[in-house]
C-alpha positions in Angstrom: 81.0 96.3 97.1 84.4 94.8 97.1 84.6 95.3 100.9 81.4 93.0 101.2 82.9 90.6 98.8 86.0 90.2 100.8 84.2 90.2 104.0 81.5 87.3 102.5 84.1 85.3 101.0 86.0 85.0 105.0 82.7 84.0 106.1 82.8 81.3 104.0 86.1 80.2 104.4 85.5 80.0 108.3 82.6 77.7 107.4 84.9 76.0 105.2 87.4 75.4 108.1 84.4 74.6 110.7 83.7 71.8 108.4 87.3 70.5 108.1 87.0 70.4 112.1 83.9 68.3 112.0 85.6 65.6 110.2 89.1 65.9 111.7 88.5 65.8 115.1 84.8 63.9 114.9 84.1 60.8 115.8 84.1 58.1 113.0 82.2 57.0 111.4 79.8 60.5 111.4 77.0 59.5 112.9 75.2 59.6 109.4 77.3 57.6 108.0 76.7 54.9 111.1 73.3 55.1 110.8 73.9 54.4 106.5 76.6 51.2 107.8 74.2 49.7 110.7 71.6 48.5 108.0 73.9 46.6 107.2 75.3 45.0 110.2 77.9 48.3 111.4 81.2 49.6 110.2 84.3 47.5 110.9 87.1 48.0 111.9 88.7 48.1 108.1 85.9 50.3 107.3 86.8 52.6 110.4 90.4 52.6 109.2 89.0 53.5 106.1 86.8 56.7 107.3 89.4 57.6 109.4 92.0 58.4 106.3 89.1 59.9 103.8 88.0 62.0 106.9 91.1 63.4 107.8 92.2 64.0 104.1 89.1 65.4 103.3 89.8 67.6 106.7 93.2 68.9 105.5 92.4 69.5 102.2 89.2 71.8 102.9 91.2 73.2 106.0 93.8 74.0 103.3 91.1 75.4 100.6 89.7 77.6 103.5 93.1 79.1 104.5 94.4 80.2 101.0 90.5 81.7 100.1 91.0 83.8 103.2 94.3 84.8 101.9 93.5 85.4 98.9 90.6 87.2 99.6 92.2 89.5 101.7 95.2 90.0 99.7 94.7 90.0 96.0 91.0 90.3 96.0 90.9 93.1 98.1 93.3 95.3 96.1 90.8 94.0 93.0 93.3 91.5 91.5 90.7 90.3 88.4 92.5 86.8 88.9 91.2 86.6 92.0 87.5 87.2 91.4 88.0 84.6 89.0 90.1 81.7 91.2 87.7 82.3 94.1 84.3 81.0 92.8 86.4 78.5 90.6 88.2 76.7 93.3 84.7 77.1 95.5 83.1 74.9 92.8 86.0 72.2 92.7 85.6 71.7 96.4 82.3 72.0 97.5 81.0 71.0 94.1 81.8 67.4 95.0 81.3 68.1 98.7 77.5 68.9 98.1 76.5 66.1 95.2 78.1 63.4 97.1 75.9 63.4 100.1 72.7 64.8 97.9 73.0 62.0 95.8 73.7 59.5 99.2 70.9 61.1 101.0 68.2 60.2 98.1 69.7 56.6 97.6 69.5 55.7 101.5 66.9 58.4 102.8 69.0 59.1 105.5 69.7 62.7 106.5 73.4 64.0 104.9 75.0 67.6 105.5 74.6 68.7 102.0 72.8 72.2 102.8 75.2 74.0 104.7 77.6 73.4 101.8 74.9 74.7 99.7 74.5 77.9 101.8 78.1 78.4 101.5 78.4 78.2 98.1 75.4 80.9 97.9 77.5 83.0 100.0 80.3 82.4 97.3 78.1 83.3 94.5 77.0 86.3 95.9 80.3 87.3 97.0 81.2 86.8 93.5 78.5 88.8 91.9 79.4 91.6 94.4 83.5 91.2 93.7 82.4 92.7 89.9 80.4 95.7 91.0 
């Protein structure tokens, strides 16, 4: 079961880092986000400037998060480190934690569309990975 684990929790670090790509090399504001600032006349340009930092901060701190989860899973985890069945599902939570309410709670106040449930499907794959890390 370990094997699965370890293999799970690289699948969701390669969605972690697909998302870090969608928001460092996407166009800005997300087109979400555009559709959230034209009610109220469109984004300027200090608002771009803006987007632009959070985006590519947000970008290199979940490419970051994806990286060391990969190494960690494959490392520590895989040789059945009990820190690292621990870490994994706790540092999942701080990042996508955030990176799931956020938008949820955005999406209900504007009724516009936010990519909350593929961070929701990853941290599923996370908890089952977890589960599965113990057996």
């Amino acid at each position: 079961m370990l094997t699965t684990s370890v293999l799970l929790y690289c699948i969701a670090a390669l969605g972690a880092a697909a998302h870090a790509v969608k928001y460092g090399r996407g166009p800005i504001p997300a087109d979400y986000h555009a559709e959230i600032l034209d009610r109220d006349g469109g984004a300027t340009q200090s608002a771009k400037m803006i987007l632009t930092v959070v985006y590519r901060v947000m970008a290199g701190a979940t490419l970051a998060f994806a990286l060391l989860a990969a190494a960690v899973a494959l490392g520590p985890l895989a040789s059945g480190a009990l820190w690292a069945k621990l870490v994994l599902p706790v540092a999942s939570v701080a990042i996508a934690g955030p990176a799931m309410m956020m938008p949820r709670n955005l999406e209900r106040a504007t009724g516009v569309r936010t990519p909350w449930r593929p961070i929701l499907g990853l941290m599923l794959l996370v908890i089952v990975a977890c589960l599965l890390s113990f057996l």
